[in-house]
C-alpha positions as CSV (number, residue, x, y, z in Angstrom):
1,X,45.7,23.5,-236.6
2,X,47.5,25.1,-239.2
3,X,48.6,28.8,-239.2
4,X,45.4,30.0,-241.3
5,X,43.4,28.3,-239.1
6,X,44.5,29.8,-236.0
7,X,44.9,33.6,-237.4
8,X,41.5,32.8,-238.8
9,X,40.3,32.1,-235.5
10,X,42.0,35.4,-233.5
11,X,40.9,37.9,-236.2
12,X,37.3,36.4,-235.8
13,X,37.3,38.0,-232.7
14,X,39.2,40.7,-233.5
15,X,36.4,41.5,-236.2
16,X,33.3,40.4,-233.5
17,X,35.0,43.2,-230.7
18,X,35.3,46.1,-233.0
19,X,31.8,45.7,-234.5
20,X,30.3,46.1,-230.9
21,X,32.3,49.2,-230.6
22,X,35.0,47.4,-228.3
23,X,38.7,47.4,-228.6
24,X,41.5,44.6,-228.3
25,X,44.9,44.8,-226.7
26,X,47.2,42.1,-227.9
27,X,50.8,41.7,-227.0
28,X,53.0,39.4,-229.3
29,X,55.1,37.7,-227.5
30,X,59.1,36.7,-228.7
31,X,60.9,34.0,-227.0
32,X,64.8,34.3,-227.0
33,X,66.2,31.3,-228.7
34,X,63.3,29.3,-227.6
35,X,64.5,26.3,-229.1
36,X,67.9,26.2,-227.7
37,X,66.8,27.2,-224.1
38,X,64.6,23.9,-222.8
39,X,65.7,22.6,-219.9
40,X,66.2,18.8,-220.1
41,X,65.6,17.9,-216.7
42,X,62.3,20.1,-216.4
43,X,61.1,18.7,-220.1
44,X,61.8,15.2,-218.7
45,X,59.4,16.2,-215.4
46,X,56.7,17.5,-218.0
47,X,57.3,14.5,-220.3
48,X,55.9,12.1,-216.4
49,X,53.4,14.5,-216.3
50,X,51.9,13.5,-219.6
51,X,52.0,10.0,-218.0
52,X,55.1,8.8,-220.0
53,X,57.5,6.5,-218.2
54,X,59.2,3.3,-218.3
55,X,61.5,2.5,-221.3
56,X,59.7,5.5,-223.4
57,X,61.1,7.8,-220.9
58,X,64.5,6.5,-220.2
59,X,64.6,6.8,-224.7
60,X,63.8,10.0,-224.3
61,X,66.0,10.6,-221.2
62,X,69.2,9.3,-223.4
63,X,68.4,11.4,-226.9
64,X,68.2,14.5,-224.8
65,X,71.3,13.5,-222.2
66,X,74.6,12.9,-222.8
67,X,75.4,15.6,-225.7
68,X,78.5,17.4,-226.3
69,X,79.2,19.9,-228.8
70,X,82.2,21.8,-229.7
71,X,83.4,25.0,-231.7
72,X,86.2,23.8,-235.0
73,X,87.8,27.3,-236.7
74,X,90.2,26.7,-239.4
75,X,91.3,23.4,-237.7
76,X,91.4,24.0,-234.1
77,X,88.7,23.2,-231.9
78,X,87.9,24.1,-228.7
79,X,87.0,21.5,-225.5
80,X,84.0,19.9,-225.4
81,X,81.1,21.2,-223.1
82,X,78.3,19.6,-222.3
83,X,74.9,20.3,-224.2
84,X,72.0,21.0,-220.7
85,X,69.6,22.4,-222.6
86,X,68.0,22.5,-226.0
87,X,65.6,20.1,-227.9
88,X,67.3,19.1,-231.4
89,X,66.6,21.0,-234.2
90,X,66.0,19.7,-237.3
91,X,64.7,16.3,-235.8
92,X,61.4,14.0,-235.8
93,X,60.5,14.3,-232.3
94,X,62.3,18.5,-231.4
95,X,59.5,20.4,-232.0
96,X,57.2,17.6,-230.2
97,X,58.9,17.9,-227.3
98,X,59.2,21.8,-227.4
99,X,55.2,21.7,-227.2
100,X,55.3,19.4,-224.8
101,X,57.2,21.6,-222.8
102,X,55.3,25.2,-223.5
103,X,51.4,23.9,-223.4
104,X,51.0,25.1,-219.9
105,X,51.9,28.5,-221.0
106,X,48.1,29.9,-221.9
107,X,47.2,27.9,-218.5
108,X,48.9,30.9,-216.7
109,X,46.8,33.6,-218.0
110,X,43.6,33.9,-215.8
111,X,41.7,36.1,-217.7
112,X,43.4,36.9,-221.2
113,X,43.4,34.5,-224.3
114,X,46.9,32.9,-225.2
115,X,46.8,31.2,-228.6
116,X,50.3,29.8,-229.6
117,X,51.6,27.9,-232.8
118,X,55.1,26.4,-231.8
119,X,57.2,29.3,-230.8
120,X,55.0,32.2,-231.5
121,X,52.4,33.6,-229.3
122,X,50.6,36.3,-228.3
123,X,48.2,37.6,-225.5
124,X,45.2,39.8,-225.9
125,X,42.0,40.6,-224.3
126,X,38.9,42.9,-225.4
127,X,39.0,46.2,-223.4
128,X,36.1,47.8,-222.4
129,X,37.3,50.1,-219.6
130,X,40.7,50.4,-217.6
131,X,40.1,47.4,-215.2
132,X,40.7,45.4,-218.4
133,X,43.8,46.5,-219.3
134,X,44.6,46.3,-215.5
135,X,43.9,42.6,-215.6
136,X,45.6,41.6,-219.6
137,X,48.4,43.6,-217.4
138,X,47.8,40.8,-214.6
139,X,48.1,38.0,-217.0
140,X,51.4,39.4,-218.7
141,X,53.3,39.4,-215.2
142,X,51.9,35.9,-214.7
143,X,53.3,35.2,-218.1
144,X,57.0,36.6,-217.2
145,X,56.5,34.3,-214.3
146,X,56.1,31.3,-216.5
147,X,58.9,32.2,-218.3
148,X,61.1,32.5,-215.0
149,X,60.3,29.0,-213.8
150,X,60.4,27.9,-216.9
151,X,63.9,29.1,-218.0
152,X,62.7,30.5,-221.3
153,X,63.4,34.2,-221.5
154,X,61.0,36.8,-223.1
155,X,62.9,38.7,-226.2
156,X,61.4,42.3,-224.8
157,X,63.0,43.6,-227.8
158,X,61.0,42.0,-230.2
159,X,57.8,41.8,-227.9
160,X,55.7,44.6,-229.5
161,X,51.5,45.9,-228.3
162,X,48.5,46.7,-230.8
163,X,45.3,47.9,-229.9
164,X,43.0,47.0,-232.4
165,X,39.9,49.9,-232.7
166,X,37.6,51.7,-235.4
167,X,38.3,55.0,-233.0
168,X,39.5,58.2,-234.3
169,X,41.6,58.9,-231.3
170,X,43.0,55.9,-230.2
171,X,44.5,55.8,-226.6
172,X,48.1,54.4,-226.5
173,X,48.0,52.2,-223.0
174,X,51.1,51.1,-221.0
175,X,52.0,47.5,-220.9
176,X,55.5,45.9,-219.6
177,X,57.2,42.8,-219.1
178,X,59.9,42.2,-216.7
179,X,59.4,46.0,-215.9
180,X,60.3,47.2,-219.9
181,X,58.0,49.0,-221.1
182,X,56.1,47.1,-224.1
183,X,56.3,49.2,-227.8
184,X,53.1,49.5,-229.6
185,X,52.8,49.5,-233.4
186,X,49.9,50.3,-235.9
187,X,50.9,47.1,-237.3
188,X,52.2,43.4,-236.9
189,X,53.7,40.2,-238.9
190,X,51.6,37.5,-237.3
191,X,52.7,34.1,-239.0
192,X,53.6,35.4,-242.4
193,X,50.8,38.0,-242.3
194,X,50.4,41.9,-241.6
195,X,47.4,42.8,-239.5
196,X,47.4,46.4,-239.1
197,X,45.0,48.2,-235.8
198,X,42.1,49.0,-237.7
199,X,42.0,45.8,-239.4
200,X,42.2,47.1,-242.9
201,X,44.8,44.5,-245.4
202,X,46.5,47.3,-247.3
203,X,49.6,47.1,-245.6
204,X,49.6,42.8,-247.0
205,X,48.5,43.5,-250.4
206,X,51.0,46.1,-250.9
207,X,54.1,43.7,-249.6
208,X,52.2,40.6,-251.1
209,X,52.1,42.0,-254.4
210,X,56.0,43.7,-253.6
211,X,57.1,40.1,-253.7
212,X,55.5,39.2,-255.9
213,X,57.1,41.7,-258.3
214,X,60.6,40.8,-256.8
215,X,60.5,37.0,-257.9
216,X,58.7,37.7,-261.3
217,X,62.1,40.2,-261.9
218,X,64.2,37.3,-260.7
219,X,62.8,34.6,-263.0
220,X,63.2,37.6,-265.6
221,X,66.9,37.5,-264.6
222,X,68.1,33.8,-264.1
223,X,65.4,32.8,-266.4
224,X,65.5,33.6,-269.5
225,X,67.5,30.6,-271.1
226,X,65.1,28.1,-269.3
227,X,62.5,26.6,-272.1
228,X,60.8,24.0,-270.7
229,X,57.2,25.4,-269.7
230,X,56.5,22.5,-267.2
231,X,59.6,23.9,-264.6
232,X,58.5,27.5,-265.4
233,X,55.2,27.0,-264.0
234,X,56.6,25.6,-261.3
235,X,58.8,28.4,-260.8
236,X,56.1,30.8,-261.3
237,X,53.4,28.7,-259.1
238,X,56.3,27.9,-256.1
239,X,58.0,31.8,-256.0
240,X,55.4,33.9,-257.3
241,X,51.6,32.7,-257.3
242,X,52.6,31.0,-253.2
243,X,52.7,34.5,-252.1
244,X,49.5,35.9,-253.6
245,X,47.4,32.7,-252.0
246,X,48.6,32.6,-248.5
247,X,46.4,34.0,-246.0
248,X,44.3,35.0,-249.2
249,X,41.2,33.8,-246.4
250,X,42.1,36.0,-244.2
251,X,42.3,39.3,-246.3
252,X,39.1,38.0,-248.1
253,X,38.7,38.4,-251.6
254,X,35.2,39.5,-251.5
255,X,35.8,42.4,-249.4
256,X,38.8,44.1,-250.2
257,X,38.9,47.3,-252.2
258,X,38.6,47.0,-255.6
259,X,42.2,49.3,-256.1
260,X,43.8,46.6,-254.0
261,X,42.5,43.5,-255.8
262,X,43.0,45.3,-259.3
263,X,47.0,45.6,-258.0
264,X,46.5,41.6,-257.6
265,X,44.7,40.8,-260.6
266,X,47.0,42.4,-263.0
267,X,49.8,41.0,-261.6
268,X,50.8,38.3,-264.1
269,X,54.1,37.3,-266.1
270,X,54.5,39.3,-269.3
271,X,55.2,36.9,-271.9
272,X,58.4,38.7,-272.6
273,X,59.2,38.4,-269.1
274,X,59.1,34.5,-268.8
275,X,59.4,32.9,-272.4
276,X,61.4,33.6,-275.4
277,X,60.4,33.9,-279.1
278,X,57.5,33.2,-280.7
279,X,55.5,34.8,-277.3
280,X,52.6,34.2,-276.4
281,X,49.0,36.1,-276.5
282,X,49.3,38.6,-273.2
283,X,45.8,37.8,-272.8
284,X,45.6,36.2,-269.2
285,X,43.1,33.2,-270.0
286,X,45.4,32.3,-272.5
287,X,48.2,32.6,-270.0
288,X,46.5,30.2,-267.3
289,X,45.9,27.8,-270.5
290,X,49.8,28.1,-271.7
291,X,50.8,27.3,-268.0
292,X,48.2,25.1,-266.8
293,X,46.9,27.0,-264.0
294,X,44.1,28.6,-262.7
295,X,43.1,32.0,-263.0
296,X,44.3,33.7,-259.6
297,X,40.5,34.8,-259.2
298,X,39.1,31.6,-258.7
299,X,42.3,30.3,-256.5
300,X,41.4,32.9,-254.0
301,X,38.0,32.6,-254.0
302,X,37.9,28.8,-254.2
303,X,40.6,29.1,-251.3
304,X,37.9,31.1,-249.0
305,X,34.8,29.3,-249.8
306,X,36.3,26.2,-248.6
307,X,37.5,27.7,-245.6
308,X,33.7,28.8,-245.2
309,X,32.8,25.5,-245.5
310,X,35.2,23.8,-242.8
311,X,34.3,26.5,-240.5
312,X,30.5,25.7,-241.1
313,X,30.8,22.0,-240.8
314,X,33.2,23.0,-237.2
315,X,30.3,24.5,-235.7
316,X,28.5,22.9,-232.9
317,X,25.0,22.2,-234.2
């Protein structure tokens, strides 16, 4: 699954709970240098488990054993120590094994869902009286014990609490981990995307379109010499149109305010802003035609109606 996919998924039932007048706790969990903190022997034991031995094991056995790494400043170097832990960043086959290695963690959550995409996590539950925040309370110490046996430490700094809910007066519960009290926020990055409690997408249109803004007045800057309209519309689709369309399913088009969506709409390259003398018309049909794009309406919309579609087709009949 891809990041849209999943979010799409969680906010699902995020939306489902608060239209039957429930609520939703959800922790997001941070792992300290995740990465850099699996075990080799344990991954190796996890990496049987998945019934892989014989040569393919002793391969993998040898790329993860063996390493040595050392610190060089201005010419001198320190001694070598060995490397214990860690799958290889930057590699095929490191963030294969680091999945390998973390896919029992929703396993250890009785009663709470756990959905994960590599590193990042979180934990929630629908709360409907205080038993269920007794029991998504359950699940997060059986969490911290995963992590324990597991060797791979819980940030608490960064691990932050939202309770989703359409309520006026919204109660602020008590979660920890490892005995820290948890921090709860009106608001969260979740995979490039702000969801706030109430489940209202002002908060991503305002820093979508901030962005936005930022990279149209760097092109503007670093820019202006560059003539050849093919590379600025690759500019302008990479740095600024790539933040306007991600997660543009989520916040849906077809329900946002029309104040939001008119900050959207309007935000376009000024012909003086991206192309020197003679400019063109600042009519934005006549933009899309000079760069060869589509109007950002129809991206979005297209963009959601085939996630309407894959979702439809995923449906057990």
């Amino acid at each position: 699954r891809s990041c849209i996919t999943q979010l799409l998924d969680v906010v699902h039932n995020i939306g489902k709970a608060l239209d039957c007048g429930k609520e939703i706790d959800m922790i997001y969990l941070d792992f300290s240098k995740a990465f850099d903190s699996v075990p080799h022997d344990k991954l190796i034991v996890k990496l049987q488990q998945f019934g892989i031995t014989g040569r393919l094991l002793h391969w993998y056995s040898d790329y993860l054993m063996g390493r040595k790494q050392r610190v060089v400043v201005d010419g001198v170097s320190s001694s070598y120590l060995d490397v214990t832990s860690g799958v290889p960043q930057g590699s095929i086959v490191g963030p294969l094994l680091f999945l390998v290695y973390v896919n029992d963690l929703p396993d250890a959550a009785k009663h709470s869902k756990v959905p994960m995409f590599a590193d990042d996590s979180k934990c929630y539950r629908v709360i409907e009286t205080s038993h269920d925040t007794q029991l998504l309370q359950s699940d997060l110490h059986s969490l911290c014990n995963w992590s324990s046996t597991s060797e791979l430490k819980f940030n608490l700094k960064k691990c932050i609490g939202i309770r989703f809910s359409r309520k006026r007066l919204i109660e602020s519960p008590e979660y920890s981990l490892n005995h820290e009290l948890i921090t709860l926020k009106p608001s969260q990055k979740d995979l490039g995307i702000i969801i706030s409690n109430n489940l209202k997408w002002s908060p991503q249109i305002t820093s979508i379109v901030s962005k936005a803004n930022q990279m149209l007045g760097f092109l503007r800057r670093n820019c202006i010499h560059l003539t050849d309209t093919k590379c600025r519309r690759s500019l302008y689709l990479a740095l600024v149109r790539a933040h306007l369309c991600y997660g543009s399913e989520l916040w849906a088009p077809q329900s946002t305010s029309k104040d939001l969506l008119h900050q959207i709409w309007t935000l376009r390259p000024k012909p003086r802003r991206l192309y020197r003398p003679p400019y063109p018309s600042s009519d934005p049909l006549q933009f899309n035609q000079l760069l060869q794009t589509q109007p950002l309406q129809n991206c979005l919309f297209q963009k959601f109606l085939l996630q309407q579609n894959c979702a439809s087709v995923e449906q057990p009949s």
